[in-house]
C-alpha positions in Angstrom: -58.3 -8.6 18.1 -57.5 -11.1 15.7 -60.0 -12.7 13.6 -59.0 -16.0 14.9 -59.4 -15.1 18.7 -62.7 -15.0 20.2 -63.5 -12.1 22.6 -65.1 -13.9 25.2 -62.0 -16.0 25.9 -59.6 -15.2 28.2 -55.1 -14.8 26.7 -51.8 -14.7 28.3 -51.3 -10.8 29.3 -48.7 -8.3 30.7 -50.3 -5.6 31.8 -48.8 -2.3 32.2 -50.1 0.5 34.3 -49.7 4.0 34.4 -47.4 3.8 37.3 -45.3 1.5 35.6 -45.7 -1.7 37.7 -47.1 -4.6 35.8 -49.3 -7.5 36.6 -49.1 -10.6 34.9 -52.5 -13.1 34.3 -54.9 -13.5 31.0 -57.3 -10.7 29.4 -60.1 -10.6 27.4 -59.2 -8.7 24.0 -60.5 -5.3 24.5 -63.2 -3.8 21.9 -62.1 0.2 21.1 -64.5 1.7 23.5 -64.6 -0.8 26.7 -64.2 1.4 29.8 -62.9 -2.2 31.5 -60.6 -4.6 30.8 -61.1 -8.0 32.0 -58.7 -9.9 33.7 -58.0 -12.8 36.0 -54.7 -14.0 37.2 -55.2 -17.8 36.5 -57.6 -19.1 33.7 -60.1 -19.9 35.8 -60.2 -17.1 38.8 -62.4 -14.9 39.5 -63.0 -12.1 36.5 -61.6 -8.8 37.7 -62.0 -5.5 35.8 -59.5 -3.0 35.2 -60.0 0.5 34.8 -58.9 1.7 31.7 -57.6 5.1 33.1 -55.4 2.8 35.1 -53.6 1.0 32.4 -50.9 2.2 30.0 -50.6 -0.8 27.4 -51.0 -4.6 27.0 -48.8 -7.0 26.0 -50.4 -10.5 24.9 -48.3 -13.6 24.6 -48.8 -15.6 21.3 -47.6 -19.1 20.2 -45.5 -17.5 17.0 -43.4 -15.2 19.7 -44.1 -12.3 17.9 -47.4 -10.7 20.7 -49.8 -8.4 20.3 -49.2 -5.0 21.8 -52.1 -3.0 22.9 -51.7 1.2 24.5 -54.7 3.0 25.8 -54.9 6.4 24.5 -57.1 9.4 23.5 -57.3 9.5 19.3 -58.3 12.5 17.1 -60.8 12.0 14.2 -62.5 14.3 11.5 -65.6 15.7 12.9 -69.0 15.5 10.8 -69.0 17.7 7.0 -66.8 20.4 8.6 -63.8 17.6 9.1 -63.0 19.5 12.3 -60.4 17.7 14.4 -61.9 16.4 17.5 -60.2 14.1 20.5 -62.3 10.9 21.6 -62.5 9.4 25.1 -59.3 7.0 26.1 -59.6 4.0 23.9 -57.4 0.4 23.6 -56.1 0.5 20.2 -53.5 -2.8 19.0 -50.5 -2.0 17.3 -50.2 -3.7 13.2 -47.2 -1.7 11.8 -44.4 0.1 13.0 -42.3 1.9 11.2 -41.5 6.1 11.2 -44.9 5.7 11.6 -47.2 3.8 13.3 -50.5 2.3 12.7 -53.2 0.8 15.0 -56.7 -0.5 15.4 -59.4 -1.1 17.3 -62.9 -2.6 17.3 -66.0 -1.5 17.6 -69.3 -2.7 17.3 -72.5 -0.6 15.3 -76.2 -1.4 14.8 -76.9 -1.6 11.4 -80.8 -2.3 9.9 -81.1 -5.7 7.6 -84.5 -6.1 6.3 -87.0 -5.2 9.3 -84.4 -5.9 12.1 -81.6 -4.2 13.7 -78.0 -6.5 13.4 -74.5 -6.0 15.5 -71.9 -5.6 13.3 -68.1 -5.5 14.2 -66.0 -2.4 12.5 -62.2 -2.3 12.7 -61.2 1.3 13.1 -57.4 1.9 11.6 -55.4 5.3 13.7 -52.0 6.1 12.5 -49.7 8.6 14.5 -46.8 10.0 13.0 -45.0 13.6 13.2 -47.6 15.5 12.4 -49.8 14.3 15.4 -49.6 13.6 19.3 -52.2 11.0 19.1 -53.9 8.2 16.4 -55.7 10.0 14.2 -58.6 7.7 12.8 -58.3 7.5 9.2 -60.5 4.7 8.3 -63.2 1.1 8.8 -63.2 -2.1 7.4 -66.9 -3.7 8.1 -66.1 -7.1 9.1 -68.1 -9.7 7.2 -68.7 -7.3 4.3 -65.6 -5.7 3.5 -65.6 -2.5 1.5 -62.5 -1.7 -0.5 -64.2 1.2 -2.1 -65.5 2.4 1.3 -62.5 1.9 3.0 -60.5 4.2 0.3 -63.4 6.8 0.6 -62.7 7.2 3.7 -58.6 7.4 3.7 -59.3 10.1 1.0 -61.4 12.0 3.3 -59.3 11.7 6.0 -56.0 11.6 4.6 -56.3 15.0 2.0 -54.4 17.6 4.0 -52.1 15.1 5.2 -51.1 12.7 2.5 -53.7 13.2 -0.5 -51.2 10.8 -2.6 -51.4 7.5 -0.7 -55.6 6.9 -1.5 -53.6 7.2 -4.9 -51.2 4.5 -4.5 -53.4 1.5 -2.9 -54.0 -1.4 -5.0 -56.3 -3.7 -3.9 -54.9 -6.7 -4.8 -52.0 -5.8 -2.8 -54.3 -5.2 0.4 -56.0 -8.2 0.0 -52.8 -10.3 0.1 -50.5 -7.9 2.9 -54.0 -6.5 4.9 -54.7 -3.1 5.7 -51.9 -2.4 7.9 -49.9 -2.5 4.3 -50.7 1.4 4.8 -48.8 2.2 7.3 -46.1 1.3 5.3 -46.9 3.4 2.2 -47.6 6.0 4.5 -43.8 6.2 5.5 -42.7 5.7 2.1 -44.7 8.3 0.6 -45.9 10.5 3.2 -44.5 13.1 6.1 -40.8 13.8 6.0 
């Protein structure tokens, strides 16, 4: 979701389901792994939740005109030391490039210890899918609240060296800070695949 959204409030929606009908009402912005979505058809009915094996996509209505597409989908990601490819559970991933190539994220939340207590922090996970794969492959996290450029380009590398060893080489990051991460997607199709 977008920085400037809160979670717990509730956004113009289409809904798309895997038989194709749709359902029109406002949605909370779903986190990567919610098994739910929740939705009501005016802003102040009655909170229904909807499957996720039942929907195919989201489409949220912003002010700019531009809206925020979501799909629900399995992903692949790198396995433990081995970096065996493994598939996750169904997960609602948004959509911040397109191109020959497309790149999406989602958002999770983690435990993490600070001093003598545990803390919630959000993590946006970044998929791309392109020719090579069926489905989003994760390729890296950006810690909200304590961004990591060096961690975030640890990760690409690991994720990224059969693929497209090349682009951890070509990210500057003064050009993420100004265009955001989803700048990758389109050095990815510049660079990378056929």
């Amino acid at each position: 979701m977008p920085l400037f959204l809160e979670a717990s409030d509730f956004y113009k929606v289409t809904v798309t389901f895997e038989d194709g009908t749709e359902q029109r009402g406002f949605a909370e912005f779903p986190y990567g792994n919610d098994s739910k979505l929740k939705f009501r058809t005016e802003p102040k009915a009655k909170t229904e939740k909807i499957s996720i094996d039942l929907v195919k996509g989201l489409y949220f209505d912003t002010d700019d005109g531009v809206g925020i597409r979501y799909i629900t989908t399995k992903t692949y990601y790198h396995a433990g030391l081995t970096g065996k490819l493994k598939e996750s559970e169904k997960a609602w991933l948004g959509l911040c490039y397109e191109g020959k190539s497309k790149l999406y994220y989602s958002y999770t939340t983690a435990q993490v210890p600070r001093g003598n207590m545990m803390h919630t922090m959000t993590i946006k996970n970044y998929l791309i899918i392109n020719e090579k794969y069926d489905l989003p492959l994760f390729i890296f996290s950006e810690w909200i609240g304590t961004p990591s450029f060096a961690m975030a380009k640890a990760e690409l590398k690991r994720n990224m060296k059969n693929d497209c060893p090349e682009l951890v080489k070509l990210l500057d990051k003064k050009v993420i800070k100004e265009k955001g991460y989803a700048y990758i997607g389109q050095l990815y199709d510049e660079n990378c695949g056929k």
